[in-house]
C-alpha positions in Angstrom: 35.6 94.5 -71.6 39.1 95.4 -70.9 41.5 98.8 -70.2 44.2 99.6 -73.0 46.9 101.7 -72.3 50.0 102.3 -74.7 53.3 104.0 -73.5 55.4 106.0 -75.6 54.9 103.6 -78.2 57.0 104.0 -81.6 57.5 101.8 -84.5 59.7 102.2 -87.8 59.7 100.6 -90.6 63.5 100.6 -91.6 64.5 104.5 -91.2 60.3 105.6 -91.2 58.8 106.5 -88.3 55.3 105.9 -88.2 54.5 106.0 -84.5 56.5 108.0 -82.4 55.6 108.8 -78.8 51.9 107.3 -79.2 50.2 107.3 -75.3 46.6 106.3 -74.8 44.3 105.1 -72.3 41.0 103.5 -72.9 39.4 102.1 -69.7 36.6 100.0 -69.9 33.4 101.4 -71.6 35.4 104.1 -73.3 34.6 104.4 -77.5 37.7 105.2 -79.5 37.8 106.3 -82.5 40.9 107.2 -85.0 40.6 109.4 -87.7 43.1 110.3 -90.0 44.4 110.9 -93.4 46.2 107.3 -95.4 49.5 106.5 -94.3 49.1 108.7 -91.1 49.5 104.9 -88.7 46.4 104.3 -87.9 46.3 100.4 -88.9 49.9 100.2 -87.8 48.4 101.4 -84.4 46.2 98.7 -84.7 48.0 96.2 -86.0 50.5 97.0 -83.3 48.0 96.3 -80.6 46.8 92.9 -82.1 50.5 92.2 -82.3 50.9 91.5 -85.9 53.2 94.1 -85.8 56.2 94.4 -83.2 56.9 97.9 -82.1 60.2 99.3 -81.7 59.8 101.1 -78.4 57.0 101.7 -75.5 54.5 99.2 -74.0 51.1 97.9 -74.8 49.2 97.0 -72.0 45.3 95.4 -71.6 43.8 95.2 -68.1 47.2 96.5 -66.8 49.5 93.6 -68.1 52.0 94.2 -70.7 51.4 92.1 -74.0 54.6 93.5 -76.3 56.0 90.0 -76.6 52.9 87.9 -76.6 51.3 85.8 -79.5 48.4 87.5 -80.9 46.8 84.3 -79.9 47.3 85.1 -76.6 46.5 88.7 -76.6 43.0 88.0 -76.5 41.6 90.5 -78.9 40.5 90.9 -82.7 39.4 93.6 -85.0 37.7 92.5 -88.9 39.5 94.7 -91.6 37.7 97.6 -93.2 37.7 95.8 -96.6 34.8 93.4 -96.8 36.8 91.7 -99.9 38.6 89.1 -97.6 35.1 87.1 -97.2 32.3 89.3 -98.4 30.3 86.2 -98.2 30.7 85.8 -94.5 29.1 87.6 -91.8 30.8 89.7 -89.1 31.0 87.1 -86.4 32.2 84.3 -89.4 34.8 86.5 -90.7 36.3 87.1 -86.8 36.3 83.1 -86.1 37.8 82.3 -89.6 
């Protein structure tokens, strides 16, 4: 397990801001969950975390070190997409180590 904070995150893309301001903290054991309408940022938050997007402003921190300019590789974390379409064939953990 591991502690997330984010710090006055924000992220455009081009002149659209989709995060603006965005602080959390998750310590370890805590269950988060996001709810909101499409196109609200939710996956960009996510995304954002994993680092397959780069934010624009703000930190991202896990177990207190700040992991805005590492690999996702590096980040040691993973999420499997909502849409079971990428390998419906595959279970949970198969789809994660793909």
């Amino acid at each position: 397990m591991a502690t997330l904070k984010i710090k006055n995150l924000e992220k455009k893309f081009k002149q659209t801001e989709v995060l603006k301001g965005i602080n959390l903290n998750v310590e370890e054991g805590d269950f988060l969950v996001l709810l909101g309408p499409s196109g609200c940022g939710k996956s960009t938050l996510l995304n954002t975390i994993a680092g397959l997007e780069e934010s624009n402003e703000g930190e991202i921190l896990i177990d207190n070190n700040i992991v805005n300019d590492m690999d996702p590789s590096e980040r040691d974390i993973a999420f499997v997409f909502q849409s079971y379409a990428l390998y419906p064939a595959m279970s949970v953990k198969e789809n994660i180590i793909t």
